[in-house]
N, C-alpha and C positions, 0 to 999 in steps of 0.2 A: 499589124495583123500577126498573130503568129499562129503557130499551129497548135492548135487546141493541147499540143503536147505542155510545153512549159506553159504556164500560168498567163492570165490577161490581169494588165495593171490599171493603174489608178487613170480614169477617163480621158481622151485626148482629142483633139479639134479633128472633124470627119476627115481634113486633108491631109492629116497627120496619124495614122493608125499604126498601132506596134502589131507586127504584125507575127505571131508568132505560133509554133507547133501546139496544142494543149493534150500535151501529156503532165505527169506531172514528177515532180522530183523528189529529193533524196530521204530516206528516214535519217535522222541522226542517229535514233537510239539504237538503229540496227544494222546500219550502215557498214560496220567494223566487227558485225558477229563473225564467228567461224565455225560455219554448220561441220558438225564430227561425223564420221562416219561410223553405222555399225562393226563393233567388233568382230561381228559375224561374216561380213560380206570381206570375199576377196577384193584385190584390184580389178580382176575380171569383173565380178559382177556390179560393184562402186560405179560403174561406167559404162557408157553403152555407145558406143563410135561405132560408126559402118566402116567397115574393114577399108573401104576405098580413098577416107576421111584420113587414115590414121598417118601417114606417108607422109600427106600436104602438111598436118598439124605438126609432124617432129620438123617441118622445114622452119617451123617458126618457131621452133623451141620448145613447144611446148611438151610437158611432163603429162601423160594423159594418167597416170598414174596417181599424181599427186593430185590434179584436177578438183576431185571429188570429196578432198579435204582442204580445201581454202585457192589452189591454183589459178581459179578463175576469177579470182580478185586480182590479179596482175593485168593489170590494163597500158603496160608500155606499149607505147605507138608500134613495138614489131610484131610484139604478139596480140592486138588487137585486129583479129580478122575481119578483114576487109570486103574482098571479092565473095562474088555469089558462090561459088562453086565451094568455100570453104565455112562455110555456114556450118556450127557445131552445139549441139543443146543437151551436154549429158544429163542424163534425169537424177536430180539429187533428191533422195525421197525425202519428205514432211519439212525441207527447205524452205517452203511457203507456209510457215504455220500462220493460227489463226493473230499473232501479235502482229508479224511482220507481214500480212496483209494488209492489216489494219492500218498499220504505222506509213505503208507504203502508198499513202494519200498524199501526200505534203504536196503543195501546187510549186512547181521553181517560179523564180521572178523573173518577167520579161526584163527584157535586156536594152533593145533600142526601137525606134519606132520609125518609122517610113511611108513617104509619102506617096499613096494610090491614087492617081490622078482620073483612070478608064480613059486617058484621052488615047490611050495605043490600041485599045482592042473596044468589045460591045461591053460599058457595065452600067447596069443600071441602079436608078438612086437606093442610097444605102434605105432598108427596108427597117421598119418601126419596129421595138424592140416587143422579144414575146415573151412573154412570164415561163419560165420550163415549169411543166407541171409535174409532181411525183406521179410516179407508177405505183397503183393499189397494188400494194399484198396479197397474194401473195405473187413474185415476181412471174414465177414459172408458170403461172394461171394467164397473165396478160404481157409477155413478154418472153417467150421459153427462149427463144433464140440470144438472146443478149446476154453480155458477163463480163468481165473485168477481164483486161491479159495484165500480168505483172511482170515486168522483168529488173535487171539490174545494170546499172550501168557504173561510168569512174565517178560518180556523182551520190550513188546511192542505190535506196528502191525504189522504182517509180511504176507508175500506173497508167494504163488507158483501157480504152472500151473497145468491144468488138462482136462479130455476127456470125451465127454457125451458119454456113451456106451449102446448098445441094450442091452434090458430087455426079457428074453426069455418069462418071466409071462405077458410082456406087449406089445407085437408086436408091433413095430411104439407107441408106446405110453412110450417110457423109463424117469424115473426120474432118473436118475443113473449117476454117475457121479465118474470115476477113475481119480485118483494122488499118490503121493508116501506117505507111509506108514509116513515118519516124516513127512510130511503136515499137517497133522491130529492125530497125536501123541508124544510127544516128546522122546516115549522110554524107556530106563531102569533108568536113573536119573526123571523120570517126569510121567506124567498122558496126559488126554486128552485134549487139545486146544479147546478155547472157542472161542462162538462168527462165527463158521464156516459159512462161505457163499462161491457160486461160480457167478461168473459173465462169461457168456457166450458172447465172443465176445469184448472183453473190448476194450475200446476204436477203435471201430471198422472204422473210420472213419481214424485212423494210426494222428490223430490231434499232430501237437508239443507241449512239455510238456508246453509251456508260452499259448498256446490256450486252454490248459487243466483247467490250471489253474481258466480258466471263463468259463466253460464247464457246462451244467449242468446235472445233473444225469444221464439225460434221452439219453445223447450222451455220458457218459462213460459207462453206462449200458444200452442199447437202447432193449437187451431182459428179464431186469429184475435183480433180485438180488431174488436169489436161495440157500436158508438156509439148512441146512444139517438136515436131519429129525431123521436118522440115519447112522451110520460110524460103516466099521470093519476094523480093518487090523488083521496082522498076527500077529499069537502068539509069534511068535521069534524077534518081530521088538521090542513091548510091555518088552521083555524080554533082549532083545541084544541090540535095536540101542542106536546110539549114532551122537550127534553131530560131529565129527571127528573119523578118524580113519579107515571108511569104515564095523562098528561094526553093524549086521543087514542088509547090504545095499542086500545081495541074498533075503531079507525076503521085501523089504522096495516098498512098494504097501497098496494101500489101495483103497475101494470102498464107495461112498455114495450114501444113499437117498436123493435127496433132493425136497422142497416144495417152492411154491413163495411163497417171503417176506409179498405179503401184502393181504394174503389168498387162497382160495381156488381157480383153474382157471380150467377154461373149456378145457384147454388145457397142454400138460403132456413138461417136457421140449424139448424133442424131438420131439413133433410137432412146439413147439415155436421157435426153432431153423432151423428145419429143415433137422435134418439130426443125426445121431447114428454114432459109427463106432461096430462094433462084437469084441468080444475079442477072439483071438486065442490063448489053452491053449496046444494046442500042434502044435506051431511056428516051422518050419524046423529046423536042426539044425546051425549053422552058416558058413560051407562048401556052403548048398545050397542057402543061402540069397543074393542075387544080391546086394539090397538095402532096407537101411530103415530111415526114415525120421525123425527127433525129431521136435517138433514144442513145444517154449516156450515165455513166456516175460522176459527174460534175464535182471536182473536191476545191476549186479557191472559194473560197468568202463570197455567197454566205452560207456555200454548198461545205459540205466536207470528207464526200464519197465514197461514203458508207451505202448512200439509197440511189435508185434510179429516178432519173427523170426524162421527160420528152419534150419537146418541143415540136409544134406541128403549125406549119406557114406554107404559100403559094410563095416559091422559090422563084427570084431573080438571077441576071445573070453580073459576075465580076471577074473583068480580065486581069490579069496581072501583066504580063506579056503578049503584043500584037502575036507572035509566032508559037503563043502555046498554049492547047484548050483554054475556052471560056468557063470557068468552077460555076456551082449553082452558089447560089446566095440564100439565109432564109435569116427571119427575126429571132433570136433566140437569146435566153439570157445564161445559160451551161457555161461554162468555166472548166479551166483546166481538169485532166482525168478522161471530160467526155472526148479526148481526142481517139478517132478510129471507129467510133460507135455509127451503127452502120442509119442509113439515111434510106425510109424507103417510101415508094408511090407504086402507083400502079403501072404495070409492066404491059409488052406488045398488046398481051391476051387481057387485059385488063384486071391483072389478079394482082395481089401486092407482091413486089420483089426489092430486093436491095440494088441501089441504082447511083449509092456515093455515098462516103462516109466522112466524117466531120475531123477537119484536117484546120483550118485556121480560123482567128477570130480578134478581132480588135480588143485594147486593154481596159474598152468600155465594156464587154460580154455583151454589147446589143444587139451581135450577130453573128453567124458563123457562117463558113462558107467548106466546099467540098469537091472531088475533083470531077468531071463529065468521066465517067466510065467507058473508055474504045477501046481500039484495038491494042493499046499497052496492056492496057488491065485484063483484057480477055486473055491475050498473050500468056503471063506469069498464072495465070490461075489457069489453062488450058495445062502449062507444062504439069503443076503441081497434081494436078489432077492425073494427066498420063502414065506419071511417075512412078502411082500405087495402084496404077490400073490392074496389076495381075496380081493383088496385096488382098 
C-alpha cells in the first residue's frame, strides 16, 4: 500500500500489497530549471519570511537572500527543514508556470511491498474495485472546492490533490486548504517540501493534455495559484511516515494557509472559488456511512493528471496497526497524484463535509484508503485556524 503519494505498481497477491503514499514525482525536464528573479524586485521584496522565521533559518544556513534565485534547491540533510515550528514557503512569482505544472504529473515508482494481514486491528475484506469516474466540465461547476497542490522536493516536481475547507475564524471567507500529510512533508527520512502551492480548479475546462500543452496560465489556473502561508501536519506523520509501507498513513493529513501568488486580494479563497466544504471530526463510524466520495487528479497509467476524477463507494474499514486508528477503506481505481484529495459523506447534520482524505493504496489501484479524522487532525487544523484569527 503506499500513499497515494508515489505511484501504485504492477498488481500483487491481496497479502502482499505495496503499500505506498500517492503523490507523485519528479519532472525531468524541469527538475534542474533555475526560476530568475525580477530585475526589478529587491532582496526584500524576492522574499517574504515572518520576521520570527528569519533567526531559526540563518541557524541552518540558510542565505534567505539568495533563496529566491535558485537556494531552495539545496536539499542537504542540515538545511532541509525539519520541525514544525520552521516551516518556510517564500512565494516565488509565475515559478509554477503553465509547463512545470503540467510536467509535474510524473507518477514515482513504488518501491517495496508489505504484508497487511487486519489480523492486529478491525479490517475488513478488501472491497471490489471502482471505475474513478471523470468529473464533467466544467470543474468549478461540479467540484469548486478541489485542485491540485504542487510542490517540490530532492526528487523533483511533484503533485497531489487537496480541499478548500471552512475556516471557523473566518465564516465564508476561508484561506484553508487540506491534503494529505506526505503532500507537504516527507516524514521521518525528510523535512518540509518547498515551493508549496494549490491550484483550485486546475485545468478546469477538463482540456486534453496536447491542448494543455499551448494553454496558457490563466486556463490551467483560471482562479489563481495559492501559495501555502502556513502548513501543519501531525506529529506522528513528521515522526512515522514513509514513502512505502503504509508507516504514518492513520496520522497522514495536513492543513494549509494559503495566500495568492501575486499579493494581497480583496477577496479570501473561498469567496474566489466559491464554495468551502466543513471538516467533520467526528465522521460516523463506518457501519453507518452509506457513501463517500474521493475526488483526485489521478496521473500513473492510465490516468495522467491533467483531469479530475471521483470515485464514490460505501467505505470499509483497514487497520494497519492494533494501536493506531482504523483508516476507512473504499473501491477505487485513482493512482498516484490523487494523494490528499479530500473524501467526503455526510456530516453530524447530515450535509456533506470532508471527513478523510486519500492517503494510500495498493500497486493494484483497486483501492484506496484514508485516515479517521480525531482529535489529531482537529488539533493541527484548530491551531492553523487560531493562528490568522485576527488576519
Amino acid at each position: 500500500m503506499r500513499s497515494i503519494r508515489p505511484l501504485l505498481t504492477a498488481a500483487s497477491a491481496v497479502a502482499a500489497l505495496t503499500l505506498t503514499v500517492t503523490s507523485c514525482g519528479p519532472s525531468e525536464e524541469n527538475a534542474g530549471d533555475k526560476p530568475s528573479a525580477p530585475a526589478s524586485l529587491s532582496p526584500a521584496e524576492k522574499i517574504k519570511i515572518p520576521e520570527d522565521l528569519k533567526d531559526r533559518l540563518k541557524e541552518h544556513g540558510i542565505d534567505l537572500d539568495k533563496w529566491r534565485d535558485g537556494e531552495w534547491k539545496n536539499w542537504d540533510r542540515d538545511k532541509w527543514l525539519r520541525e514544525a515550528k520552521d516551516f518556510v514557503n517564500p512565494i516565488i512569482e509565475d515559478l509554477w508556470d503553465p509547463d512545470r505544472m503540467r510536467e509535474a504529473e510524473r507518477p514515482d515508482k513504488p518501491v517495496e511491498e508489505e504484508d497487511i494481514s487486519g489480523d492486529e486491528g478491525v479490517t475488513d475484506p478488501t472491497p471490489a474495485p471502482v471505475r474513478a469516474k471523470a468529473v464533467d466540465a466544467k470543474y468549478h461547476d461540479n467540484a469548486p472546492e478541489s485542485g491540485k497542490v504542487f510542490f517540490d522536493g530532492p526528487e523533483g516536481s511533484m503533485v497531489c490533490s487537496a480541499t478548500v475547507v471552512k475556516d471557523p475564524a473566518h465564516p465564508g471567507k476561508s484561506n484553508m486548504v487540506w491534503t494529505a500529510g506526505h503532500c507537504v512533508h516527507k516524514g521521518k527520512k525528510g523535512g518540509w517540501y518547498r515551493n508549496i502551492a494549490f491550484v483550485p480548479s486546475y485545468n478546469d475546462a477538463a482540456l486534453a493534455t496536447s491542448d494543455l500543452e499551448k494553454a496558457s496560465r490563466e486556463q490551467i489556473a483560471p482562479y489563481g495559484v495559492w501559495w501555502a502561508e502556513w502548513v501543519k501536519t501531525s506529529d506522528q506523520w513528521i515522526a512515522e511516515g514513509a514513502n512505502t509501507g503504509g508507516a504514518g498513513a492513520p496520522y497522514d493529513f495536513a492543513v494549509i494557509k494559503v495566500t495568492p501568488e501575486k499579493g494581497a486580494s480583496a477577496k479570501s479563497l473561498e469567496e474566489t472559488v466559491g464554495s468551502a466544504l466543513p471538516v467533520e471530526f467526528n465522521a460516523p463510524a463506518v457501519p453507518k456511512i452509506a457513501s463517500m466520495t474521493a475526488t483526485g487528479y489521478p496521473a500513473a497509467a492510465p490516468f495522467d493528471g491533467q483531469k479530475m476524477f471521483q470515485c464514490q463507494d460505501k467505505p470499509g474499514r483497514l487497520s494497519l496497526k492494533a494501536n493506531q486508528p482504523t483508516m476507512y477503506r473504499i473501491g477505487c481505481s485513482m493512482t498516484g497524484g490523487s494523494s490528499g484529495g479530500g473524501w467526503v459523506a455526510k456530516g453530524a447534520d447530515g450535509k456533506p463535509a470532508l471527513v478523510s482524505n486519500t492517503s494510500i493504496g495498493p500497486a493494484s489501484a483497486g483501492w484506496l484508503a484514508g485516515p479517521r479524522l480525531g482529535p489529531e487532525a482537529k488539533g493541527i487544523f484548530d491551531e492553523v485556524s487560531k493562528k490568522y484569527a485576527g488576519q
